[in-house]
C-alpha positions in Angstrom: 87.0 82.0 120.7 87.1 81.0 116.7 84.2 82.7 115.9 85.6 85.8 117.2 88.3 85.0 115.6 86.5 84.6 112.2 84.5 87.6 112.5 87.9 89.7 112.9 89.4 88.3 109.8 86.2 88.1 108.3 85.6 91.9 108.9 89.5 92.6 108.3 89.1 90.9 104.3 85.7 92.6 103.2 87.3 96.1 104.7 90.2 95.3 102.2 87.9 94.2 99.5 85.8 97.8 100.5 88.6 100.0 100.1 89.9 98.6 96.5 85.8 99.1 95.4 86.2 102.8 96.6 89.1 102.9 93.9 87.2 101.4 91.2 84.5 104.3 92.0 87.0 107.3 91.9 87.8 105.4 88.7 84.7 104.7 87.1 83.6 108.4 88.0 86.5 109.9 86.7 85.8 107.7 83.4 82.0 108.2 83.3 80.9 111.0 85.9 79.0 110.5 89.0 75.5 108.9 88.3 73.4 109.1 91.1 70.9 106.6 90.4 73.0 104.2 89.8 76.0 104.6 91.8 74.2 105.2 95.4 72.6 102.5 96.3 76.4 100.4 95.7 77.1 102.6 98.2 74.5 102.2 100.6 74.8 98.4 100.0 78.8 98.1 100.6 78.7 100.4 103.3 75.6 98.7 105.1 77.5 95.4 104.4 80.8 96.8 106.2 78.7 98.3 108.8 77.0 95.0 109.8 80.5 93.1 109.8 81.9 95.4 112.4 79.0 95.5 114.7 78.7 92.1 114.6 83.1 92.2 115.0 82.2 94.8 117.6 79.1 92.3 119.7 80.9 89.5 119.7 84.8 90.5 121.0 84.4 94.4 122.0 86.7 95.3 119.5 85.7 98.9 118.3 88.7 99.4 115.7 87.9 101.0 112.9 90.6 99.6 110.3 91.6 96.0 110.2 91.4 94.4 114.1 92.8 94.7 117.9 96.1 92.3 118.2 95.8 92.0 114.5 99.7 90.2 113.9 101.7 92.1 111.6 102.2 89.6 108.7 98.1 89.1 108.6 98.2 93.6 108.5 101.4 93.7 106.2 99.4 91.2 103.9 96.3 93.7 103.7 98.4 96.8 103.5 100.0 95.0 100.0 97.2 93.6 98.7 95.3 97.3 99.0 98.7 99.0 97.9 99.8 96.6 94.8 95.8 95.9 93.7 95.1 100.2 94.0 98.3 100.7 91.8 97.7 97.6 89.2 93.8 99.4 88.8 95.0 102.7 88.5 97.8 101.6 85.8 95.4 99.5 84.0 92.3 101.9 83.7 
């Protein structure tokens, strides 16, 4: 049951941590262009990386959710939601 558990939030904190890179990338390209030598295989790593936390999310408790968790409590998804919404903006601003 705690490893479930742990694999949930586990999953739920890197998908937070993947969405604030995709902002650094719109930023980065917007700064510097789109390089695809360099920038696709961060891609391919980050996305691989998600990938592997949710199948293993997915083996171990049959949760299939895409964003965050099933029976994810609302101060753990209100936390997330901030941390994406208040980091995104603080990038953005200080770019």
């Amino acid at each position: 049951m705690k490893l479930k558990i742990f694999l949930k939030n586990l999953y739920s904190i890197y998908l937070t941590i993947y969405l604030l890179w995709w902002v650094s990338v719109f930023i980065i390209i917007s700064d510097e262009g789109f390089h695809p030598a360099q920038d696709i295989p961060w891609f391919v790593l980050f996305t691989a990386i998600l990938f592997i936390f949710w199948v293993l999310k997915y083996k171990f408790s049959k949760d299939k959710k895409i964003f965050f968790h099933e029976k994810i409590s609302s101060n753990n998804l209100k936390f997330h939601t901030l941390a994406i919404l208040l980091l995104s903006v603080w990038m953005i601003i200080s770019s």
